[in-house]
N, C-alpha and C positions, 0 to 999 in steps of 0.2 A: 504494500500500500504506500503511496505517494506522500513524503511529506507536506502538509498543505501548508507552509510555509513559505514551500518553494513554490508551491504553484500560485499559492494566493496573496502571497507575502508583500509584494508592490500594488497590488491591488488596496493589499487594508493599511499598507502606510500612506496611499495616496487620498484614501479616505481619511488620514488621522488619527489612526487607531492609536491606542493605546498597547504595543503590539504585544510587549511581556504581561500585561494581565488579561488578554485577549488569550495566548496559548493556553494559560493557567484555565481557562474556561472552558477555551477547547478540549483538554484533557478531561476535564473534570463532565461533562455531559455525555460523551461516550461511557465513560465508566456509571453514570447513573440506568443510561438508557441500557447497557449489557446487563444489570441487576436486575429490572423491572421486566425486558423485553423477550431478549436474545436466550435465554433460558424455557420460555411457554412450549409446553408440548402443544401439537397438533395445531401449529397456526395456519391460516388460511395462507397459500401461494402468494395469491396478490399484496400480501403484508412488506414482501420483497421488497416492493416499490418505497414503501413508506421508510423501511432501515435506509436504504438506500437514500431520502429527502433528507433523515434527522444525519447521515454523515457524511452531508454537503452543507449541512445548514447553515455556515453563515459561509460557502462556496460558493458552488453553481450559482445558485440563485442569486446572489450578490452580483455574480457576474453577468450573470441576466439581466440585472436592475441598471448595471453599470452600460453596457452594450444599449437599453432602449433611452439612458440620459444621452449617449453617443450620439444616440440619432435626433438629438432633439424632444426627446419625451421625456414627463414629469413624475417621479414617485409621490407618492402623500404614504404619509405613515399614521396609521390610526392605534387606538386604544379601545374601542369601544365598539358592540352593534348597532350604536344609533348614527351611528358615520355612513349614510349610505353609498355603500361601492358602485350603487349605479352609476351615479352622476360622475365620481372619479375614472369609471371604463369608459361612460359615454364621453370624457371628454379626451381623451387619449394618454391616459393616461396611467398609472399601476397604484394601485391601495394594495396596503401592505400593514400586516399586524406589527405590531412594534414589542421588544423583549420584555416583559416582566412577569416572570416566571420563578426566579432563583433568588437567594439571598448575594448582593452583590455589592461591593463599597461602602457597608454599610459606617466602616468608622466615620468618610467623608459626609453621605447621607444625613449621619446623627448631628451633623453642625449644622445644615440648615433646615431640617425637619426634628419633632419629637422622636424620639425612640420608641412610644403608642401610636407611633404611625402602621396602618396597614399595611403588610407585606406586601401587596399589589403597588402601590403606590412610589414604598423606599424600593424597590425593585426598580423599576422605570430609573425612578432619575437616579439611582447608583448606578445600571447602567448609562448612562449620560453621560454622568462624573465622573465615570471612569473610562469612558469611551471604548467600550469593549462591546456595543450593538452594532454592527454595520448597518442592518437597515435601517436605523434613526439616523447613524451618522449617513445616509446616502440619500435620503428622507429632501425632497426641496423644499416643503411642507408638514409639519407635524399637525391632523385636527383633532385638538378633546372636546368634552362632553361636561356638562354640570351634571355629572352624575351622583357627584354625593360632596358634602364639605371638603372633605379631605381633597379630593383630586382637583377642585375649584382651585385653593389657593395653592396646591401645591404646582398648578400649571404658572401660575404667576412666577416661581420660581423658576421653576423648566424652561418658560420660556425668552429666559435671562440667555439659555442655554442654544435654542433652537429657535428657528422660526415656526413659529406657531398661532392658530385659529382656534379658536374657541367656540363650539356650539352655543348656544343655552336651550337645555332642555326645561321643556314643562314637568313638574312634580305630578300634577293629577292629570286625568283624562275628557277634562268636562269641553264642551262646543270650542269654549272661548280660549283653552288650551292648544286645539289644536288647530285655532287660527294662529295663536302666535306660534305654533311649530311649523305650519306650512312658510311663514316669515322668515324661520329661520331657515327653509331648505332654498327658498329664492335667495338667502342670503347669500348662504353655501354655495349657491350657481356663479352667483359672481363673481367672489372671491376666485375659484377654481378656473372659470373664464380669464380671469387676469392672469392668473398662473400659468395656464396652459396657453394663451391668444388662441383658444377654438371658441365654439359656443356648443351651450346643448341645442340640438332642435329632435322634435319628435323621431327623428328615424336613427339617429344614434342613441338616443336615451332608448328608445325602443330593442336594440339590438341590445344593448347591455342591460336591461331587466330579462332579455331573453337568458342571456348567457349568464348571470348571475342565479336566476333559476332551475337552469339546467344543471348546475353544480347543487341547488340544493335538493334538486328531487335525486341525485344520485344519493347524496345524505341517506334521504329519505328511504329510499329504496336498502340501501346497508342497515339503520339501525330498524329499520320493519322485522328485518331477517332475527331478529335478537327475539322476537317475545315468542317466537319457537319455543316446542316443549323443548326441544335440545338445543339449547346455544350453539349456534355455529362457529362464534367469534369472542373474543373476552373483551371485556369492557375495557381494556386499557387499550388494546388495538382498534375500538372505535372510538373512545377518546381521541386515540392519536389524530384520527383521521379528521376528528371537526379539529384541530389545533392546525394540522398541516392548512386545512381548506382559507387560512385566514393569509397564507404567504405565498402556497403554489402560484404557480401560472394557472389559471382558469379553464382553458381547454384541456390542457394534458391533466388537470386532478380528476376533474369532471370524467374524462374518457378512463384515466384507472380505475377511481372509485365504482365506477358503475360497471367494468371490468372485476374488479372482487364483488359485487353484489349478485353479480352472476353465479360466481362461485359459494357464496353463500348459500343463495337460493336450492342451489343444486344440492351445497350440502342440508338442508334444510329437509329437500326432498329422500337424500337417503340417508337420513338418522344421524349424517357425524357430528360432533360438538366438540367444543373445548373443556367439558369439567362434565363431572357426574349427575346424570337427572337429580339426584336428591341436595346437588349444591343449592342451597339458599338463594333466591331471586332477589336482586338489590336494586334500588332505585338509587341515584346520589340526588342531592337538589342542594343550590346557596351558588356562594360565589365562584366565579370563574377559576379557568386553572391552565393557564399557562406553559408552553413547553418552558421550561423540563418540570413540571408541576403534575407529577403522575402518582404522587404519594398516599393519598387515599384511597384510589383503584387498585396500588398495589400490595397495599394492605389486608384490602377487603379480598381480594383473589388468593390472596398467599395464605389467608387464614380459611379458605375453604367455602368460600362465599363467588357468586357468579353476580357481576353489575350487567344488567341488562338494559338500564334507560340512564339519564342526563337529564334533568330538568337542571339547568344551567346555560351561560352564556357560549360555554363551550361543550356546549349539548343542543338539545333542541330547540330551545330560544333561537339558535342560527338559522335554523332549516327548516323549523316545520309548518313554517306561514310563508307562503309564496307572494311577489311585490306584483300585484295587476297589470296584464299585460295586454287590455282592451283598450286604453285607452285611443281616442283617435288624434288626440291636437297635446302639442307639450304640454297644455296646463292639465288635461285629462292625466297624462303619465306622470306630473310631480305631486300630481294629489295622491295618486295612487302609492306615488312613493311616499307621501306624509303621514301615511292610514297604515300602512305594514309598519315600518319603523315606531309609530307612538305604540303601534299595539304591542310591541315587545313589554313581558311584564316583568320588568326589575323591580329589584325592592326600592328603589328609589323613588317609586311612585306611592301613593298613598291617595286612598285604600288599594290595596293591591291583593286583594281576593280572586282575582280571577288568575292569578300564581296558585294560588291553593286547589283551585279548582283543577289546572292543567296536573299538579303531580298526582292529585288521587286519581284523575283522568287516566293518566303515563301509568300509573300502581297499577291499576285494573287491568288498562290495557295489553300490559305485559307479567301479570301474573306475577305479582312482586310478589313476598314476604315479608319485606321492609324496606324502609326509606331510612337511608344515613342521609341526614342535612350537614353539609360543611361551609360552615363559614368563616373565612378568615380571623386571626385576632385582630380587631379594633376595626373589624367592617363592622358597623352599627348597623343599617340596616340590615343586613341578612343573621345578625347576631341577636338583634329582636323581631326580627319579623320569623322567626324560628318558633316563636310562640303559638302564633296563628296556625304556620303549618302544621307544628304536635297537633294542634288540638282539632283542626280538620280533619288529618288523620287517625287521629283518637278516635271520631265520631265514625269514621270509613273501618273502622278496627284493625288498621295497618300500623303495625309496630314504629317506632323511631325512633335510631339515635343521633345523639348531638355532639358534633365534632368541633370545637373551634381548636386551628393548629396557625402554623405559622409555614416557611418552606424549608425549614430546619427537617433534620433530621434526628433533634434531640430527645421528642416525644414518640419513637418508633411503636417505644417496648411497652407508654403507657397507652398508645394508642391501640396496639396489638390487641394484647390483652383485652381493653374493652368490646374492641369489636370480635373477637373470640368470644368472650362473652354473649354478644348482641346474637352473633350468627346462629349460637346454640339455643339463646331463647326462641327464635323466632323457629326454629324445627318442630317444637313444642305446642303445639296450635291452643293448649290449656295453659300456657305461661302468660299468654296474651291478656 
């Protein structure tokens, strides 16, 4: 195997990398992903592809990103699903998820954030600070989101750092909401027009709610395959896959993914799975989770338990609401794109019962056993909105446990443990 220093090496100092704590990273995420991955018996073939993404990942792709600035074309780097990737393809240009994932520069981090900062958050701008993300640093554009306090003012920091656009999302979902969220996507057109000197007009926004759809019904089509009585696939290999879908290239995930859905399907059709019918059916639901943020899945599977759904930002919140593709005049397509995007139900919104309703929904539909909720430490919203879900699920008589962790790896053995625990009660159908 190729040193990728040599091949990539002028490439990430031309970026500004930070190149010795850059390697240190590189080492350190293959050694996570062989722990969690590279060990599963009975993975599906097409998973090949996916090893193959996470040991280019800040490669290939970078080189890809670097090759369509060559020609004149814009990256944007986002943090969030309310960033809609249509408008960024329709204008020509590449949206791209941005790192925060790992624990990373946190000594630098802790000088100008609290150290009750959310792991989501000090993640991002240590990578920053430490300049060890190539896609942020290659980024001509960075856009956030008011998704919650913390990420508000910590973009004010951030963007000390990067060029940067700020959403503002609506909190609730009432009329007058989401006229001021359709204000914001006219906003968004602008700004993105000036970046790029294209415009949207109806037949390229058109094309790019095609092609951003067609990625999500392959989604779709993959984790359907999961509420099989036999699991075809382990939850941390369709994890990976909505992580990957936030940075591929869109035609080639699109045509793999629905290439392993196939195989799914089939294994589906002749009985083979990844774990034993009698593993425990797990739902996960809270906050997102980040490559290389595989730590709950890998828990839950190592202790004898099978994840079959995601009610999360890197789950089904990405995929399972498709962006309207009747419309017939631009304004028809950006309303459509205003009405997908608000409908995504984060905890940031309030009341946000209709989250509660999608995981007992996701429980049923896939023959859960239980719902682990994970919330990050010091994500407030999904750390109280945990309440609601218990007690939804209480009433649906779906077990749940409550995880809040951090991307340490210091609570393995108290986390083991509990969910060893959880997996055993829930076999129990009189423990309930």
């Amino acid at each position: 195997m190729s040193d990728p220093m040599e091949t990539y090496g002028e490439m990430w100092e031309a970026l500004g990398m930070n190149l010795r704590a850059h390697c240190a990273l590189l080492e350190a995420i293959p050694q996570m992903y062989q722990g969690a991955y590279l060990g599963q018996e009975g993975r599906p073939e097409g998973m090949k592809y996916f090893d193959f993404v996470v040991s280019e990942i800040h490669g290939l792709r970078i080189q890809e990103l670097m090759e369509h600035k060559a020609k004149g074309g814009k990256v944007v780097g986002t943090f969030c699903l309310y960033v809609p990737e249509e408008i960024i393809r329709a204008l020509g240009a590449l949206d791209i998820g941005l790192c925060a994932g790992a624990e990373w520069g946190y000594n630098e981090v802790e000088k100008v954030l609290p150290r009750n900062t959310c792991a989501l958050i000090k993640s991002f701008v240590g990578f920053k600070m430490d300049r060890v993300c190539p896609y942020v640093e290659s980024a001509d554009l960075v856009i956030g989101e008011t998704t919650c306090d913390g990420k508000k003012k910590a973009y004010e920091i951030f963007g000390e750092m990067a060029p940067l656009y700020v959403m503002e999302l609506p909190q609730m979902k009432r009329p007058n909401d989401m006229a001021a969220w359709r204000g914001e996507i006219d906003r968004l057109v602008v700004t993105l027009e000036e970046l790029t000197g294209n415009k949207v007009t109806a037949e390229n926004l058109s094309a790019a709610i095609a092609e951003v759809n067609g990625k999500r019904r392959a989604l779709q089509r993959l984790n359907a395959a999961r509420a099989a009585d036999v699991v075809p696939i382990s939850g941390k290999d369709a994890l990976l896959a909505v992580q990957v879908a936030f940075y591929d290239d869109v035609p080639r995930f699109t045509q793999m993914v629905n290439a392993i859905a196939d195989e799914l399907e089939q294994r589906v059709a002749d009985g083979v799975g990844v774990a034993p019918a009698s593993a425990p059916r797990i739902l996960v639901s809270g906050s997102p989770m980040a490559i290389p943020n595989w730590k709950v899945h890998d828990i839950i599977e190592k202790s004898g338990g099978i994840v079959v759904a995601e009610e999360m930002c890197t789950g089904s919140r990405y995929y399972d609401k498709l962006t309207p593709e009747d419309g017939e005049t631009l304004d028809d397509l950006l309303d459509g794109v205003a009405e997908k995007y608000l409908d995504i139900n984060c905890a940031c919104f309030t009341p946000n019962t209709a989250r509660f309703d999608d995981v007992i929904r996701m429980a049923k539909e896939n023959k859960v056993d239980g719902i682990v909720h994970y919330a990050l430490q010091f994500c407030a919203p999904y750390q109280i909105e945990a309440y609601g879900l218990e007690k939804a699920a209480k009433e649906a008589g779906i077990p749940v446990l409550k995880i809040d962790t951090d991307y340490s790896m210091e609570d393995i053995g108290q986390l083991s443990t509990r969910v060893e625990a959880f997996l055993e009660m829930v076999k129990e159908p009189a423990a309930v």
